[in-house]
PyMOL Python script that loads the backbone (N, CA, C, O; Angstrom):
from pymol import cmd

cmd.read_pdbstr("""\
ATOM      1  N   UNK A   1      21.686 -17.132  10.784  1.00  0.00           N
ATOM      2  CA  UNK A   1      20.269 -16.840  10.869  1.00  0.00           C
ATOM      3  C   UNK A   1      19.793 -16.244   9.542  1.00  0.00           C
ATOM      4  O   UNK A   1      20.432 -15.393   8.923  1.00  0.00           O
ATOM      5  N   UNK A   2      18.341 -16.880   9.063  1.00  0.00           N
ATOM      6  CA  UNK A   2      18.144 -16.153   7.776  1.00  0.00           C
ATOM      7  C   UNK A   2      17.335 -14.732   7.897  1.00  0.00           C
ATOM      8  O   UNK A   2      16.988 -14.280   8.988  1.00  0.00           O
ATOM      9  N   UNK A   3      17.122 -14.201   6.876  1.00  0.00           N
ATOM     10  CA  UNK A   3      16.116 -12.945   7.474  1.00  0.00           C
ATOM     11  C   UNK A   3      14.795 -13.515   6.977  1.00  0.00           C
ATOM     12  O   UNK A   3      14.775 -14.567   6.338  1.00  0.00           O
ATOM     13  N   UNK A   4      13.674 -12.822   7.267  1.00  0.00           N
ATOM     14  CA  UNK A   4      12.156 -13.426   6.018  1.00  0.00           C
ATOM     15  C   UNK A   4      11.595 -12.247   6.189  1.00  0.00           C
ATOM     16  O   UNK A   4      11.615 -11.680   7.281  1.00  0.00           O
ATOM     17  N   UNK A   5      11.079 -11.789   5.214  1.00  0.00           N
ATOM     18  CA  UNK A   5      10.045 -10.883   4.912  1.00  0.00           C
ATOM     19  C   UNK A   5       9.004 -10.910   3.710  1.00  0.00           C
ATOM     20  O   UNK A   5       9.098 -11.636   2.721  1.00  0.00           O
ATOM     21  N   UNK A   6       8.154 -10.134   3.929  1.00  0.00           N
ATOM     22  CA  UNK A   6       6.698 -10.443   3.407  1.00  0.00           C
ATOM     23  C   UNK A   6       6.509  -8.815   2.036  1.00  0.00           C
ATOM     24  O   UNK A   6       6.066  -7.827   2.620  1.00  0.00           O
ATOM     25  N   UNK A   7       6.688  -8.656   1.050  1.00  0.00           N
ATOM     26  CA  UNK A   7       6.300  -7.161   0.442  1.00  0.00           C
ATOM     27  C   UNK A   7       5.207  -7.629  -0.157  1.00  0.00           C
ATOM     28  O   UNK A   7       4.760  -8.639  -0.701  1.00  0.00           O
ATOM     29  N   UNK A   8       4.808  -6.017   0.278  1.00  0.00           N
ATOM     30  CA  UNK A   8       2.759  -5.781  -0.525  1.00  0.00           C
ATOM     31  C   UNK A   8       3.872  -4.642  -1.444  1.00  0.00           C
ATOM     32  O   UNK A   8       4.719  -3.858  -1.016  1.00  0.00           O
ATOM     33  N   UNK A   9       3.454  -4.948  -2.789  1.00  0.00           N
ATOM     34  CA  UNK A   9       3.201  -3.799  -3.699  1.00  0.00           C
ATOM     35  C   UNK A   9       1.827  -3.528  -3.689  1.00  0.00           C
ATOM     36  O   UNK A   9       0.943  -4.384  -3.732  1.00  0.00           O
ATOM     37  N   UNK A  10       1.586  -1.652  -3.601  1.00  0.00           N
ATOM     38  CA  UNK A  10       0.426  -1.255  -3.814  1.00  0.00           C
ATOM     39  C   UNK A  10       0.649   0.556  -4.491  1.00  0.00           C
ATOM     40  O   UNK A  10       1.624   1.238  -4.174  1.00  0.00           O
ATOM     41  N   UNK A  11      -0.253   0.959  -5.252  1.00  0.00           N
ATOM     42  CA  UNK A  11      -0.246   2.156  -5.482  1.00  0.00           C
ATOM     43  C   UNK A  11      -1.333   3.195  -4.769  1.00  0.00           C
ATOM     44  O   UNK A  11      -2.421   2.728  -4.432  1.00  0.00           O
ATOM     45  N   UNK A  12      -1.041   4.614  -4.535  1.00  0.00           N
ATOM     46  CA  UNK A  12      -1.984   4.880  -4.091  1.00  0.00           C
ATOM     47  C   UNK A  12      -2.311   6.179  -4.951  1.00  0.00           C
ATOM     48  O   UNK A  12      -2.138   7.312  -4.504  1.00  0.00           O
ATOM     49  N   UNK A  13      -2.729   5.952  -6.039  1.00  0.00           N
ATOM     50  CA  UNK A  13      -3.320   6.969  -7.185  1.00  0.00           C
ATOM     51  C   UNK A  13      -4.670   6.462  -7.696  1.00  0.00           C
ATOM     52  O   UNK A  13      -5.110   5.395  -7.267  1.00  0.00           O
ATOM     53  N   UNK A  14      -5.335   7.177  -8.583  1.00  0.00           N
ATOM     54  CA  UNK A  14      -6.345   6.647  -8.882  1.00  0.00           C
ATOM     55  C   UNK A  14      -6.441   5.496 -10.049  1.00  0.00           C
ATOM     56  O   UNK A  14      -5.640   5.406 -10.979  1.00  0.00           O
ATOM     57  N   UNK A  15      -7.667   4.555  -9.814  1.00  0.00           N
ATOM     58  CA  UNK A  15      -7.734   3.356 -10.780  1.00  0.00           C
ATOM     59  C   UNK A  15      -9.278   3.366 -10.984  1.00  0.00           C
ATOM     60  O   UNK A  15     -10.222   4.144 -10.839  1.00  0.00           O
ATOM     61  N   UNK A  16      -9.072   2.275 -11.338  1.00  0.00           N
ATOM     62  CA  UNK A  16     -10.173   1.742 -12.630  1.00  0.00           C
ATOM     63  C   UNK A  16     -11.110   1.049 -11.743  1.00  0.00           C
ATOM     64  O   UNK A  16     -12.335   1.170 -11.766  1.00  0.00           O
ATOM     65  N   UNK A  17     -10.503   0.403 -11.058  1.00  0.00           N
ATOM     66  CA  UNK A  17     -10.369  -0.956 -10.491  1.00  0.00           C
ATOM     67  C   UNK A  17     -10.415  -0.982  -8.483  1.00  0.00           C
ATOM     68  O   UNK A  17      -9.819  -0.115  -7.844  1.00  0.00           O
ATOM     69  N   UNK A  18     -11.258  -2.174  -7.758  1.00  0.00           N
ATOM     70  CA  UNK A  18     -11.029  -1.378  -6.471  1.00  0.00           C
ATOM     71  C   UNK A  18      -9.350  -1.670  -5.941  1.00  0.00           C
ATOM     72  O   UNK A  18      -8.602  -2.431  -6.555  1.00  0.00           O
ATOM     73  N   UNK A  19      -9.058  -1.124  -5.045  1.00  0.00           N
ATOM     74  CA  UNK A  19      -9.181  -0.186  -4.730  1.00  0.00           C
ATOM     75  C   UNK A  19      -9.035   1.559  -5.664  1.00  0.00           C
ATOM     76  O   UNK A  19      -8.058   1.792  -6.376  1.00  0.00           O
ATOM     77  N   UNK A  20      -9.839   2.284  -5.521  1.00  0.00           N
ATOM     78  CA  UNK A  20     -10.341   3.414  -6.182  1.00  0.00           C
ATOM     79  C   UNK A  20      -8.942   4.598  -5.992  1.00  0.00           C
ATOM     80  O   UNK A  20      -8.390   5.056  -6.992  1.00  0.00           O
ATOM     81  N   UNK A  21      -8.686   4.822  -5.152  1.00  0.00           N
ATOM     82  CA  UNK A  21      -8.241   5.959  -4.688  1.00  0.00           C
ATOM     83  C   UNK A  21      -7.112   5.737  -3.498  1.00  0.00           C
ATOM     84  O   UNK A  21      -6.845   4.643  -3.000  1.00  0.00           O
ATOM     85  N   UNK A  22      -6.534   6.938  -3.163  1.00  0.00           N
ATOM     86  CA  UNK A  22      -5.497   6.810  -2.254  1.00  0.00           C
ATOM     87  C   UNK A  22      -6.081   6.490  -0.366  1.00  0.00           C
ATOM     88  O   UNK A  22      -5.605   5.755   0.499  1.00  0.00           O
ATOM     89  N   UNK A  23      -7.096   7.289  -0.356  1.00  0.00           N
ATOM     90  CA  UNK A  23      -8.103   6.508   0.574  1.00  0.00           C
ATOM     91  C   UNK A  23      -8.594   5.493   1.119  1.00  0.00           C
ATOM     92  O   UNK A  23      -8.677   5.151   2.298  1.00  0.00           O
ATOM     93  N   UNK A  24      -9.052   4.837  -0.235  1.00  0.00           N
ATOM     94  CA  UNK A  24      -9.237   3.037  -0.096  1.00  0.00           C
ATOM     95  C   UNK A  24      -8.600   2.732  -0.052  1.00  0.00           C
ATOM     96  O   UNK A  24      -8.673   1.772   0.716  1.00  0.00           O
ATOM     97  N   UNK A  25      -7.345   2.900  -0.565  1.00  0.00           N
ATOM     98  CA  UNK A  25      -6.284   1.918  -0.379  1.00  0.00           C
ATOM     99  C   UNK A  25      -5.600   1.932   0.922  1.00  0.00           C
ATOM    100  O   UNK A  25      -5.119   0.932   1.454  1.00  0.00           O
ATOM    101  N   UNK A  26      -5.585   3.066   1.379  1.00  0.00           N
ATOM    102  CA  UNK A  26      -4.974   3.141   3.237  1.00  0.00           C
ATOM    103  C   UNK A  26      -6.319   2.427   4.053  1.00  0.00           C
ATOM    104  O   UNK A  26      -6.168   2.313   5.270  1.00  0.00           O
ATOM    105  N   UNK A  27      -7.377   2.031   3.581  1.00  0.00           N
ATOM    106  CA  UNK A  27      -8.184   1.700   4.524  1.00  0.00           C
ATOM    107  C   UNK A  27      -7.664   0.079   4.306  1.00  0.00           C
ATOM    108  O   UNK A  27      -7.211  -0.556   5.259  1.00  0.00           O
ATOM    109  N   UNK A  28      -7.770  -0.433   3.116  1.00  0.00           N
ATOM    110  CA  UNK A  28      -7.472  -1.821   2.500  1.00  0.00           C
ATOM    111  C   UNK A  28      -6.380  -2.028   3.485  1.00  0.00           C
ATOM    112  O   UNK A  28      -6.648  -2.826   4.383  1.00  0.00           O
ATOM    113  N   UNK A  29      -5.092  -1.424   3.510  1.00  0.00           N
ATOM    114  CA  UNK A  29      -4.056  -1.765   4.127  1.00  0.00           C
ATOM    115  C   UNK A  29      -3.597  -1.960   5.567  1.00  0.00           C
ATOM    116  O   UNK A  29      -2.723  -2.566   6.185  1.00  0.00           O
ATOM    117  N   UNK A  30      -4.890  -0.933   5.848  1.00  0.00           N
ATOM    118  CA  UNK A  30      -5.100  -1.333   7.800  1.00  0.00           C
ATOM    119  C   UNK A  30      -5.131  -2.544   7.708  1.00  0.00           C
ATOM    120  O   UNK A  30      -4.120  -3.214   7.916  1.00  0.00           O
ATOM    121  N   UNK A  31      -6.421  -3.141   7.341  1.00  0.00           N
ATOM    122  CA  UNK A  31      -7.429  -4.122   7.580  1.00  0.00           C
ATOM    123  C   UNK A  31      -6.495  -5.261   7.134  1.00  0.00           C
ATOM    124  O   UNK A  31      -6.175  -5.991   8.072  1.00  0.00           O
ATOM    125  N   UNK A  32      -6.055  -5.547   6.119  1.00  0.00           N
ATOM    126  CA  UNK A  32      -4.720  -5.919   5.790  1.00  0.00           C
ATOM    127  C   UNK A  32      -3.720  -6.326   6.311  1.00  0.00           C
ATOM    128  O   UNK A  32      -3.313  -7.481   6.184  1.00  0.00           O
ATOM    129  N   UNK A  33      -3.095  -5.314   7.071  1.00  0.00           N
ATOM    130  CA  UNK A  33      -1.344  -5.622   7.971  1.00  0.00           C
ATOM    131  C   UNK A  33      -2.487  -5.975   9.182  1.00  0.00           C
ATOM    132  O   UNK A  33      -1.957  -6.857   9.858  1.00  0.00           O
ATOM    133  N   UNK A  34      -3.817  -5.667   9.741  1.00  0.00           N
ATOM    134  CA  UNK A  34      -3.821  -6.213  11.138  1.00  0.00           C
ATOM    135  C   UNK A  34      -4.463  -7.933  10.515  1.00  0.00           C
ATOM    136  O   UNK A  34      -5.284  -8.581  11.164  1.00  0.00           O
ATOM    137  N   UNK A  35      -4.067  -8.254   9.613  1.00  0.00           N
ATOM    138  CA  UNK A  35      -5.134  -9.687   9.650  1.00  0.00           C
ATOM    139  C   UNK A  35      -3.314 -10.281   9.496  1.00  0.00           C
ATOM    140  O   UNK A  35      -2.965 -11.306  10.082  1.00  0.00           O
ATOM    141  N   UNK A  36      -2.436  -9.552   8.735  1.00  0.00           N
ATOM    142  CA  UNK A  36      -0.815 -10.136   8.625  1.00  0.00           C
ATOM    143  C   UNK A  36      -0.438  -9.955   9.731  1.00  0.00           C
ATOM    144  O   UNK A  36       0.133 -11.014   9.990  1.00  0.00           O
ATOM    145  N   UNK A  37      -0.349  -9.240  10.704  1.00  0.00           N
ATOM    146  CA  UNK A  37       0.416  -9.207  12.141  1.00  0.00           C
ATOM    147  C   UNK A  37      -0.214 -10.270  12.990  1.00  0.00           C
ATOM    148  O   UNK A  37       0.432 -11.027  13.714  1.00  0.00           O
ATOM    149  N   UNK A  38      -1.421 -10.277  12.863  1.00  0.00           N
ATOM    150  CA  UNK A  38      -2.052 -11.526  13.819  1.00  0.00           C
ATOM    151  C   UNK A  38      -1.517 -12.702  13.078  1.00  0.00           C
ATOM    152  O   UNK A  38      -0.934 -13.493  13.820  1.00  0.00           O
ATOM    153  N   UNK A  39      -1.552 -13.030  11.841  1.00  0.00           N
ATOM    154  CA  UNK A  39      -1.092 -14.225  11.163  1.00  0.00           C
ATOM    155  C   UNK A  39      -0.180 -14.788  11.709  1.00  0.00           C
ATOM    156  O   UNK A  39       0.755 -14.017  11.929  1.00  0.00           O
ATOM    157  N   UNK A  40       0.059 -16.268  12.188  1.00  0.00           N
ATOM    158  CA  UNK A  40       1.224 -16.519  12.723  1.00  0.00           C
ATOM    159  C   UNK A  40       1.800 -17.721  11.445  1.00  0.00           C
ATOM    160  O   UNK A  40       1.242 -18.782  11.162  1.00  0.00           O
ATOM    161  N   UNK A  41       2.847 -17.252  10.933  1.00  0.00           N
ATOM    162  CA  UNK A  41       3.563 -18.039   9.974  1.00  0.00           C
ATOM    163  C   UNK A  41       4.484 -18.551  10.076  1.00  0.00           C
ATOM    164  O   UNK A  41       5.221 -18.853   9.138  1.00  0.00           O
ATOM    165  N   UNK A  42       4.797 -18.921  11.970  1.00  0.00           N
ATOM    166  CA  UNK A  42       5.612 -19.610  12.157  1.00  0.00           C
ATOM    167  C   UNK A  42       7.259 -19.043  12.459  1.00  0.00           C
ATOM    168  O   UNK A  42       7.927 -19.700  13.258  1.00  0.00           O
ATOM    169  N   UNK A  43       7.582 -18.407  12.117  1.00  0.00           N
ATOM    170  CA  UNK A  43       8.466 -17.649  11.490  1.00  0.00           C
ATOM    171  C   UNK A  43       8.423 -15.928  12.155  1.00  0.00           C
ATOM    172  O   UNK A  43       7.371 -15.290  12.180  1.00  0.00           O
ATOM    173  N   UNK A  44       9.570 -15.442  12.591  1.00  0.00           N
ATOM    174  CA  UNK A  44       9.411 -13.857  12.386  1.00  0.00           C
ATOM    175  C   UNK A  44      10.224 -13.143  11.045  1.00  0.00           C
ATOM    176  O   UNK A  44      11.325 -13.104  10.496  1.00  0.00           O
ATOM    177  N   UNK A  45       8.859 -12.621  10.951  1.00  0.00           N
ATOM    178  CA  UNK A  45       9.358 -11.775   9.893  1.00  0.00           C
ATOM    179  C   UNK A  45       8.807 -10.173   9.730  1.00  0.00           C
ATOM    180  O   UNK A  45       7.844  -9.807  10.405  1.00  0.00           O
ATOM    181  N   UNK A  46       9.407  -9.349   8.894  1.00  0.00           N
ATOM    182  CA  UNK A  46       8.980  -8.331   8.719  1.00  0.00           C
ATOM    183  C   UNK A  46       8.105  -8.004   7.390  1.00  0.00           C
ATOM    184  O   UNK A  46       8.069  -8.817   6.466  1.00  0.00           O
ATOM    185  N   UNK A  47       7.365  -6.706   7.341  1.00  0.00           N
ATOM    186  CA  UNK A  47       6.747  -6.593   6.344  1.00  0.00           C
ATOM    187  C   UNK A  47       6.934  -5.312   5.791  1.00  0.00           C
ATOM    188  O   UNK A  47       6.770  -4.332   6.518  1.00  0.00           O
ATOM    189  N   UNK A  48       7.337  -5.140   4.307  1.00  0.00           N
ATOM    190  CA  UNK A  48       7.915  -3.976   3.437  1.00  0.00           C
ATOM    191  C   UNK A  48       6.650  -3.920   2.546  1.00  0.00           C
ATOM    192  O   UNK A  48       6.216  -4.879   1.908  1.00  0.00           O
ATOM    193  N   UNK A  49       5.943  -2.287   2.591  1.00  0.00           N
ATOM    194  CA  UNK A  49       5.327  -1.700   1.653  1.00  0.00           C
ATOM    195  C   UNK A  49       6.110  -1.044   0.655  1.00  0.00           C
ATOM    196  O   UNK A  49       6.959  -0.175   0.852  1.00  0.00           O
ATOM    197  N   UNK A  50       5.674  -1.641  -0.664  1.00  0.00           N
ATOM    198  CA  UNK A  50       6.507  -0.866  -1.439  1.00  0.00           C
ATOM    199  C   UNK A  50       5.433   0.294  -2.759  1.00  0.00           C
ATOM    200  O   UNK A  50       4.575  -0.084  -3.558  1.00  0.00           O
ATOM    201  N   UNK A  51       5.697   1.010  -2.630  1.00  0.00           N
ATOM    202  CA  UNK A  51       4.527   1.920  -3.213  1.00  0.00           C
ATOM    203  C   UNK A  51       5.259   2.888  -5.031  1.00  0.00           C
ATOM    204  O   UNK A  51       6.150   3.690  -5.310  1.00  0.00           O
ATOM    205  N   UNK A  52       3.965   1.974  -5.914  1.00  0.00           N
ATOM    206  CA  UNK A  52       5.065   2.276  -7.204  1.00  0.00           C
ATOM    207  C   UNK A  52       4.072   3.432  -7.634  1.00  0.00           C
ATOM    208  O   UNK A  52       2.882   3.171  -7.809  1.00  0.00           O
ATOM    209  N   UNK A  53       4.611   4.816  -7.816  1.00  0.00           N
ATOM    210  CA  UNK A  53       4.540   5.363  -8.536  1.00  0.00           C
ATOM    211  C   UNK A  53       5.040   6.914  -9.083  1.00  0.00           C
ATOM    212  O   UNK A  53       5.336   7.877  -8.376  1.00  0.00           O
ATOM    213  N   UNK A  54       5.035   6.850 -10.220  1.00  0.00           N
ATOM    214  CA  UNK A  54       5.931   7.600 -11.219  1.00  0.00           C
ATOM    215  C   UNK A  54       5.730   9.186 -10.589  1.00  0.00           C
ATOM    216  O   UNK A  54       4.736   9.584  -9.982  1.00  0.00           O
ATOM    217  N   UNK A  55       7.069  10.039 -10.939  1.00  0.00           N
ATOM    218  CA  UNK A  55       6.506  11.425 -10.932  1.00  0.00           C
ATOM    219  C   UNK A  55       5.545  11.882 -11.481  1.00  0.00           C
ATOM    220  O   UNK A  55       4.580  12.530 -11.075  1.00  0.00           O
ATOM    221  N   UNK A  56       5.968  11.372 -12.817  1.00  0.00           N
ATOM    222  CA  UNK A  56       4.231  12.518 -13.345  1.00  0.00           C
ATOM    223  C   UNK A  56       2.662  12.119 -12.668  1.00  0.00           C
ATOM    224  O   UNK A  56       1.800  12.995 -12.588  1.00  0.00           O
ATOM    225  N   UNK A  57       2.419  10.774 -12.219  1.00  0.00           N
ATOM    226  CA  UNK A  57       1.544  10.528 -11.247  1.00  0.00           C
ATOM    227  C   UNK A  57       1.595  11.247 -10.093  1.00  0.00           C
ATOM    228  O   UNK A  57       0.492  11.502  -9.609  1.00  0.00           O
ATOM    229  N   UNK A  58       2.546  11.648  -9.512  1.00  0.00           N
ATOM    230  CA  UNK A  58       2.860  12.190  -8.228  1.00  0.00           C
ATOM    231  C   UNK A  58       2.100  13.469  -8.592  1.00  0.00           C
ATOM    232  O   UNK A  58       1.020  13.749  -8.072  1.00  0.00           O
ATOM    233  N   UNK A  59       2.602  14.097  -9.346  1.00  0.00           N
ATOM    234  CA  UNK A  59       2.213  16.249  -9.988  1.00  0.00           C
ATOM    235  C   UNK A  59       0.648  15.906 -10.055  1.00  0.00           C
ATOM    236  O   UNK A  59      -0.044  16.702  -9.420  1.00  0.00           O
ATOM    237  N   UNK A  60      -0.244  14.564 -10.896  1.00  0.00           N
ATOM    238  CA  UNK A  60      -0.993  14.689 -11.181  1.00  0.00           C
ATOM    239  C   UNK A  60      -2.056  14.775 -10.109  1.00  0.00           C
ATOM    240  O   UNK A  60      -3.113  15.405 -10.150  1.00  0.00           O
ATOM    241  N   UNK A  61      -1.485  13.887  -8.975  1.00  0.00           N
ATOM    242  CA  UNK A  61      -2.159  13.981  -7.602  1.00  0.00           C
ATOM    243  C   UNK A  61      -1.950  15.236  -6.838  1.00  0.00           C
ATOM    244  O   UNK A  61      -2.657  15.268  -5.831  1.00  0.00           O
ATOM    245  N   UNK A  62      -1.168  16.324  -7.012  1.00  0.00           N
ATOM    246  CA  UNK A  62      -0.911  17.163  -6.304  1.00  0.00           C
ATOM    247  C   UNK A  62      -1.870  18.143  -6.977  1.00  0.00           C
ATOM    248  O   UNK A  62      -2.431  18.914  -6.199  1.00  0.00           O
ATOM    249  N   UNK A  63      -2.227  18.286  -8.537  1.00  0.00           N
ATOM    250  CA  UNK A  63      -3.048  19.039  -9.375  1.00  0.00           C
ATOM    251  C   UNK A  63      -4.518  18.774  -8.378  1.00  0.00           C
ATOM    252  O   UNK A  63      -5.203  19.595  -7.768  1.00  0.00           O
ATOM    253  N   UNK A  64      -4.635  17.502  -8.492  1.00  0.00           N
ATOM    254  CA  UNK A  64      -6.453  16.871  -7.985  1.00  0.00           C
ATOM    255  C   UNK A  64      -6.361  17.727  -6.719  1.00  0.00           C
ATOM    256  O   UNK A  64      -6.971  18.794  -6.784  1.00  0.00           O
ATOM    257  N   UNK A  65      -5.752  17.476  -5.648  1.00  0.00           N
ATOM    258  CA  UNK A  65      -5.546  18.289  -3.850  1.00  0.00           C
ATOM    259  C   UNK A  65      -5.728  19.421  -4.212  1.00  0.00           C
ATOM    260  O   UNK A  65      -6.647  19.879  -3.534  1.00  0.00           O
ATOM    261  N   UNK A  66      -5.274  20.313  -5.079  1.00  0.00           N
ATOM    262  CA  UNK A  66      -5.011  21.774  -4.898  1.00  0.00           C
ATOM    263  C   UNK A  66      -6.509  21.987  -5.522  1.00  0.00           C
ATOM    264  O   UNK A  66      -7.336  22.798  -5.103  1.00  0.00           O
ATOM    265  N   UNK A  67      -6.660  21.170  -6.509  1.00  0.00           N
ATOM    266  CA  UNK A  67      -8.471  21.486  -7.103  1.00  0.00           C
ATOM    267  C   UNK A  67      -9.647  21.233  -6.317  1.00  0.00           C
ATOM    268  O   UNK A  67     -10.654  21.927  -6.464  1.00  0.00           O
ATOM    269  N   UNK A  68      -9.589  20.267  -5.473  1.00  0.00           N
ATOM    270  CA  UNK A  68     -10.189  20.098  -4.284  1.00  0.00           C
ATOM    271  C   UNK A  68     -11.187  20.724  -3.208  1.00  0.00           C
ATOM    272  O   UNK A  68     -11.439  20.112  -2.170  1.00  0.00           O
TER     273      UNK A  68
END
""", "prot")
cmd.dss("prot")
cmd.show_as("cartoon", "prot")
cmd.util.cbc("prot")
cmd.orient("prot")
């Protein structure tokens, strides 16, 4: 049996670009996995979020929360 799976790379820091923020992007990703779970591709498979980003992005988001 083979396996199949589906990965979204996404970040959730701030951009330039939409999605904006760590916000939009959890809203993007609802709307998202429920239009992929209904999808029927024939196939079962699973789906891996993979979320890139660096420590010093990490501190820099923890700076913005605490300023907040």
């Amino acid at each position: 049996m083979i396996n199949k799976c589906l990965v979204l790379s996404t970040f959730f820091g701030e951009r330039r670009a939409y999605p904006y923020n760590e916000d939009i992007t959890m809203e993007y990703l609802d709307k998202y996995l429920d239009f992929l779970i209904k999808l029927d591709s024939g196939t079962d498979s699973d789906i891996i979020i993979a979320n890139h980003q660096h420590k010093e992005d990490e501190e820099e988001l923890q700076k913005q929360r605490t300023a907040s």
